[in-house]
N, C-alpha and C positions, 0 to 999 in steps of 0.2 A: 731162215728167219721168216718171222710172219710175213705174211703183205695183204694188200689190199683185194689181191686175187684168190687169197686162202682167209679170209675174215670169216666165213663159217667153218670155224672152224672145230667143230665136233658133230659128226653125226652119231642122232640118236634115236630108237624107234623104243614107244612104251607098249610092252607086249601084254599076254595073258598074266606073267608075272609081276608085274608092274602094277597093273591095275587092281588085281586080287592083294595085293601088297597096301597098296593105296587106301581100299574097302578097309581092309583091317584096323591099319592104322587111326580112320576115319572112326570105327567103331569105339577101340581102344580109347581115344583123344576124347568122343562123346559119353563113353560112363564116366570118366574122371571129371569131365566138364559138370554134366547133371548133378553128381554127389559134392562138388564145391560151390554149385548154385544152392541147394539143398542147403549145407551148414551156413552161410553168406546171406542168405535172402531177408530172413527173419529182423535182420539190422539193417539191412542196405536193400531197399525198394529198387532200384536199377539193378539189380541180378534177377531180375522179370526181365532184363533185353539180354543177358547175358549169354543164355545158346543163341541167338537171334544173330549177335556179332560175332561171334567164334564161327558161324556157320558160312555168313559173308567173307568172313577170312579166308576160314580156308578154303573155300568153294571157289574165292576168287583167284587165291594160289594155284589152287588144280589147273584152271581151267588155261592160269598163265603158264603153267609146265606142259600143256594139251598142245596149245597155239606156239608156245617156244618153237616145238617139236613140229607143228605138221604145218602150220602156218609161214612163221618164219623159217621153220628148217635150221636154225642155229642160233647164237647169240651172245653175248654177255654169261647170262645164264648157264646157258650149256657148257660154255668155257670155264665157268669156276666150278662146272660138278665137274666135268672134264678133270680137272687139276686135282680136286678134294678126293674123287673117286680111288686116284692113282696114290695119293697120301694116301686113305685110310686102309687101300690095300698094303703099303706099307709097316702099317700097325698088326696088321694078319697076319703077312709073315714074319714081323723083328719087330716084336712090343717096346722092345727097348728103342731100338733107333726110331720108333714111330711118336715115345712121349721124346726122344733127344728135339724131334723137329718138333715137339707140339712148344716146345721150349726154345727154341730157335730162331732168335732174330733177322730181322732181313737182311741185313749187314752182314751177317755171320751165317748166310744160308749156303751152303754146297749142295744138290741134288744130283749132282754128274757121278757119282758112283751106288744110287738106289733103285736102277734098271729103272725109271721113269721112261714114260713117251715121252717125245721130243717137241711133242705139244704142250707137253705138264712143263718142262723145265722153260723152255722161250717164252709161254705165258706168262709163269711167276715170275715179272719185273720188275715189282714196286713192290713197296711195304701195304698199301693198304689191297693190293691183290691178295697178297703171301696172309694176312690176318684173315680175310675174306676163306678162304680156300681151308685155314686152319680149322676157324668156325664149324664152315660147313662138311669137312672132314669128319669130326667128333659125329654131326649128326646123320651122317650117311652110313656106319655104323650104325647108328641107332634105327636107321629107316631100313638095314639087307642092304646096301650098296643099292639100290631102286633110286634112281631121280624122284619118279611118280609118292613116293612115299616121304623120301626126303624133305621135298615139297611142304607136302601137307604138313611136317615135322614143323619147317621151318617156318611156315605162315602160323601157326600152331601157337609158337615160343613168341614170337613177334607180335600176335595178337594182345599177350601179358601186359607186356608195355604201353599200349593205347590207352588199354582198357583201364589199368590202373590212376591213369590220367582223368577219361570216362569220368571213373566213378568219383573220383574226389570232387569235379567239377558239378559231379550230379547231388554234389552236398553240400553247394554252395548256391546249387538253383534245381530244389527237387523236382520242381513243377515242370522244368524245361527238359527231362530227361529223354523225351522223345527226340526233339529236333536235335539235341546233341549225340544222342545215336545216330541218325543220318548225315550231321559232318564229319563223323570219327570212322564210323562203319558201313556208309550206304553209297559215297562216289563212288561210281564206276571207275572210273581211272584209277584213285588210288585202292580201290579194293584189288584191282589187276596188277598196277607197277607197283604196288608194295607191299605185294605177300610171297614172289617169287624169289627164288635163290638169287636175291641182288643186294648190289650195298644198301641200294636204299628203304630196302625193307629192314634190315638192322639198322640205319640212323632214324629213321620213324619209330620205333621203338624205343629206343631211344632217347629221341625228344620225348616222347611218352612219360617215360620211367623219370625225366630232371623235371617235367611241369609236375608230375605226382608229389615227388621230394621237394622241389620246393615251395608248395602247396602245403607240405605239409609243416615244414619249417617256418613259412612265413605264416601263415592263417591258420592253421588246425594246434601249431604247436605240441604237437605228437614224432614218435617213433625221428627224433633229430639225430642221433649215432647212423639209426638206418639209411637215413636220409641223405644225408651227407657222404655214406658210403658207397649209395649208387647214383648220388651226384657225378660223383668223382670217377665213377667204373661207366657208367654211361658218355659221360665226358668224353674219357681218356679213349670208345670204339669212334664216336664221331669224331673225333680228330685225328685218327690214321687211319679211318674212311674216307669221310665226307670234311673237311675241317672248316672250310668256309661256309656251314653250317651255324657250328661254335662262334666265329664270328660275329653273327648276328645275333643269334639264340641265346648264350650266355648272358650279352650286356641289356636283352630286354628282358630277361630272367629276373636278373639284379634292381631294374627298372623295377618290376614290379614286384617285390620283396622289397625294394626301397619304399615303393608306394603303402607297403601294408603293415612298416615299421609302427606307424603312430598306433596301431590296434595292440602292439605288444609294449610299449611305451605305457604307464600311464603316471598322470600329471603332467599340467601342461608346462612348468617349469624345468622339469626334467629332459621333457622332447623338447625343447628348445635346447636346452643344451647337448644332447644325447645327439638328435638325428641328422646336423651337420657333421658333428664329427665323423658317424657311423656314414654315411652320403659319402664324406670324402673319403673315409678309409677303402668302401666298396668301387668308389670311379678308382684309384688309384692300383689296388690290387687286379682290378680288371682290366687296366691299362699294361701292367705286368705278365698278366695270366696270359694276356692276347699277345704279347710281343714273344712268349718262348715258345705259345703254339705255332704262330708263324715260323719262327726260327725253323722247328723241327718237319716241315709245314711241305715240305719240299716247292712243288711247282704249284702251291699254295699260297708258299710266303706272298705277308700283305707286297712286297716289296719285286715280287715276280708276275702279280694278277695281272698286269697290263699282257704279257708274252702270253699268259695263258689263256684269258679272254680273246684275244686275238685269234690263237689254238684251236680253242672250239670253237670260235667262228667259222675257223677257214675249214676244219674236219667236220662239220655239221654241211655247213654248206657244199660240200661236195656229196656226202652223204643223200643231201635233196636232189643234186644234178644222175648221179650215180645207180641209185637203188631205189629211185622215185619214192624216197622219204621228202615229205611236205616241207619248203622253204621258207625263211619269212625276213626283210629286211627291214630294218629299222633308220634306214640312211647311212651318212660317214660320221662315228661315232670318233669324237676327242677325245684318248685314256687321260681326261682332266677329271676336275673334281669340276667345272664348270661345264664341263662333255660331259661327261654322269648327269648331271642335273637339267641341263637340257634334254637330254635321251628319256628321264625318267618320265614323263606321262607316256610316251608311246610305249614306253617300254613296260608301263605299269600293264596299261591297256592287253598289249599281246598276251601276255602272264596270266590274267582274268576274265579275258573278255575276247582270246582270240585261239584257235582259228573259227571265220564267221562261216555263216552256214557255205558261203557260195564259195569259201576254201578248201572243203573236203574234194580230198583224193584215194583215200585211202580207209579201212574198215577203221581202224583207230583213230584216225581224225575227226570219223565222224562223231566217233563217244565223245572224243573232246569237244567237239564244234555245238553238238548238244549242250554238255555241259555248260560250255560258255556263254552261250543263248540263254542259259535259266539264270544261269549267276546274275548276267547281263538286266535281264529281266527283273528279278529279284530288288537288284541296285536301283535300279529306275524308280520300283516300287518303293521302296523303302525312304529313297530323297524326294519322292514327291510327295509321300504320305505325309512323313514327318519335318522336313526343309530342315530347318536349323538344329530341333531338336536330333536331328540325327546325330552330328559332329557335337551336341551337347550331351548326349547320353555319353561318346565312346570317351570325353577326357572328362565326366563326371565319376564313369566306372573305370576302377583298375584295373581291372582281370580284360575287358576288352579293350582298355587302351594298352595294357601291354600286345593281345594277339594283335592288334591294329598295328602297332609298332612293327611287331616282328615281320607283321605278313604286307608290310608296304616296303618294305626295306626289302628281304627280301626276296618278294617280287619284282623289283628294277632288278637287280643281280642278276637272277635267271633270266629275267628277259633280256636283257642285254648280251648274256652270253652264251645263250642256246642256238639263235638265228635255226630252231627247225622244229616244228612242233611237236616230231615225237619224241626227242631228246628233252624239251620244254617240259611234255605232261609229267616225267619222270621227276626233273630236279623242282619243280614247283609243288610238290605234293605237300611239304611241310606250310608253306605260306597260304597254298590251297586250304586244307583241314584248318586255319587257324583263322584262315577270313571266314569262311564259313561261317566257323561258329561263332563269329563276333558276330555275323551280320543276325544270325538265327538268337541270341541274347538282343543285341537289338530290337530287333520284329517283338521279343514275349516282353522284353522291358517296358519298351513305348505303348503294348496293348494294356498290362500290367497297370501302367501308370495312367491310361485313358479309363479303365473301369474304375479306377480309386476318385477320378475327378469327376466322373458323372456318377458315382453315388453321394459323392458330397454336393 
């Protein structure tokens, strides 16, 4: 069985072939890139950033498959190519039994008669390992069995997702297309923890592809079959990934698709009658939607997050005493809803604003500790510039008072339940990308709006 004395557990070195492998692939991904900027550009002015952020991607991918490897020496990472490498050699030698697992529920998984390592079979323990592994199976194939390729592959696919977000956003504020390519594609941290072979490079994507669709559904009123089909297929990987995720994302989704009813609505007798019903029909089916994802939800269910919060406290927190990964406490936290609400400014605070400079231990703390100094900085800037008008901009605009929504909710969750900053930089990425770019629509709004009133 695993333990805590075998947690690296895959060793890997990337040789001549790996990297020559890598090069390739890198080339390959750049003609197809350049020829769909090509045909895309002439309509949509933001495909001028477009190699710019495919290049951040994957370049950040690589360099997290470089560091998995020689830095950490093992990881998450290396575990699920570990596991995938060993499936899609399965597929090489017995196609058949290879698509029988690609079809294969976790429930209904046997691997004790498919000559697996004994690392592939004790890893695959959960449902959202076993989807993880399948994934990246398919694409390891596609990369020669090479990590280093794979990689690229995979930060590659994942960049789609963001980007498709990106640009719809950048058609709703052309002007602001810069600063929204720096919150989607230019943190350091998330250009790192999420473009590697991890879950959370698939649920970032993800949330990408459900703000795209319902962007498109709710505002553009375009491609709705589409849309709803990879509502639904986006959905359905964050939720036996990541599901308390969905959680939060889903019902600020619907927030602001509720918000931008009245733009599809028209007359005002009609939305009077229309958008109550429509409001309750959406809280009520969301209140449904979120109690069968819980159910299925495993050590997710809303009904087990106390045992599990606890979980990662207490496995984080050993992790900082242990492998001098960086600690951080937040006091004695009460699993209330009145202990949640108390916790919540410190806990915002760590999520955005921490670890501070004089908390670095470590090379990845310190990207963080940067990071959070500018943010920090930024925030200052921005509520002293503007005071009031700041919290009057975010509930005047829907599109940043839904990210406000999302990305303050949460942020208390990860803070609360990470207690170690480098487990933090990973699950705070989505709330990360999504204050950003409220706060960066901010900053161009209030300038926006200060040149209209000093030319009047």
């Amino acid at each position: 069985m695993l333990t805590e004395e075998n947690i690296i557990y895959y060793n890997l070195n990337l040789g001549v072939y790996d990297i020559c492998l890598a090069i390739l692939f890198f080339a390959i991904i750049y003609i197809l890139a350049f020829h769909y900027k090509r045909i895309k550009i002439e309509k949509n002015p933001e495909y001028k950033y477009f190699i710019l952020g495919l290049t951040a991607k994957v370049v950040g991918g690589f360099m997290f498959a470089l560091l998995t490897v020689y830095y950490y020496k093992g990881g998450d990472s290396l575990s699920y190519f570990k596991g995938a490498d060993d499936i899609s050699r399965v597929f090489f030698n017995n196609p058949l039994r290879g698509f029988e697992l690609l079809f294969t529920n976790f429930s209904n998984l046997n691997l004790s008669g498919d000559n697996l390592s004994y690392f592939t079979v004790d890893f695959i323990n959960d449902r959202d390992v076993w989807i993880l592994v399948k994934i990246t199976s398919l694409i390891n194939i596609l990369g020669l069995y090479s990590y280093g390729s794979t990689t690229v592959i995979f930060s590659a696919i994942s960049f789609v997702g963001l980007w498709m977000a990106y640009s719809n956003l950048c058609k709703i504020y052309p002007k602001y297309s810069w600063h929204l390519l720096i919150s989607f594609f230019m943190i350091p941290s998330i250009i790192f923890w999420g473009s590697g072979v991890l879950k959370d490079t698939v649920t970032m994507s993800c949330m990408g592809w459900m703000i795209y669709a319902f962007s498109n559904i709710f505002i553009f009123k375009r491609k709705i079959l589409f849309s709803i089909f990879i509502s639904i297929f986006a959905s359905y990987l964050i939720i036996v990934l990541k599901p308390y995720i969905l959680y939060i994302l889903l019902p600020s989704l619907l927030i602001w698709g509720q918000a931008n009813l009245k733009n599809l609505i028209k007359g005002s007798f009609i939305r009077i009658i229309l958008i109550p019903l429509i409001v309750l029909t959406i809280s009520v089916s969301t209140f449904f939607v979120l109690r069968n994802i819980s159910i299925g939800a495993g050590k997710y269910d809303v009904n087990k997050l106390q045992n599990t919060l606890e979980g990662f406290q207490s496995w984080h927190e050993y992790l900082a005493t242990t492998q001098d990964q960086s600690g951080y406490t937040l006091g004695e936290i009460e699993f209330t809803p009145t202990g949640y609400l108390k916790a919540a400014p410190k806990s915002f605070n760590v999520t955005f604003f921490r670890p501070y400079l004089s908390e670095i231990r470590n090379v990845p703390t310190l990207i963080g500790a940067v990071e959070s100094f500018l943010l920090l900085m930024f925030v200052m800037y921005l509520l002293i510039k503007l005071r009031g008008r700041f919290f009057s901009i975010i509930f005047k605009n829907k599109d940043i008072f839904f990210m406000m929504v999302f990305s303050v909710i949460f942020g208390v969750v990860v803070g609360i339940s990470s207690y170690n900053f480098g487990a933090l930089s990973r699950y705070k990425m989505p709330a990360q990308l999504l204050f950003v770019t409220a706060l960066f629509l901010i900053y161009n709004i209030a300038k926006d709006e200060q040149k209209a009133s000093t030319k009047n």
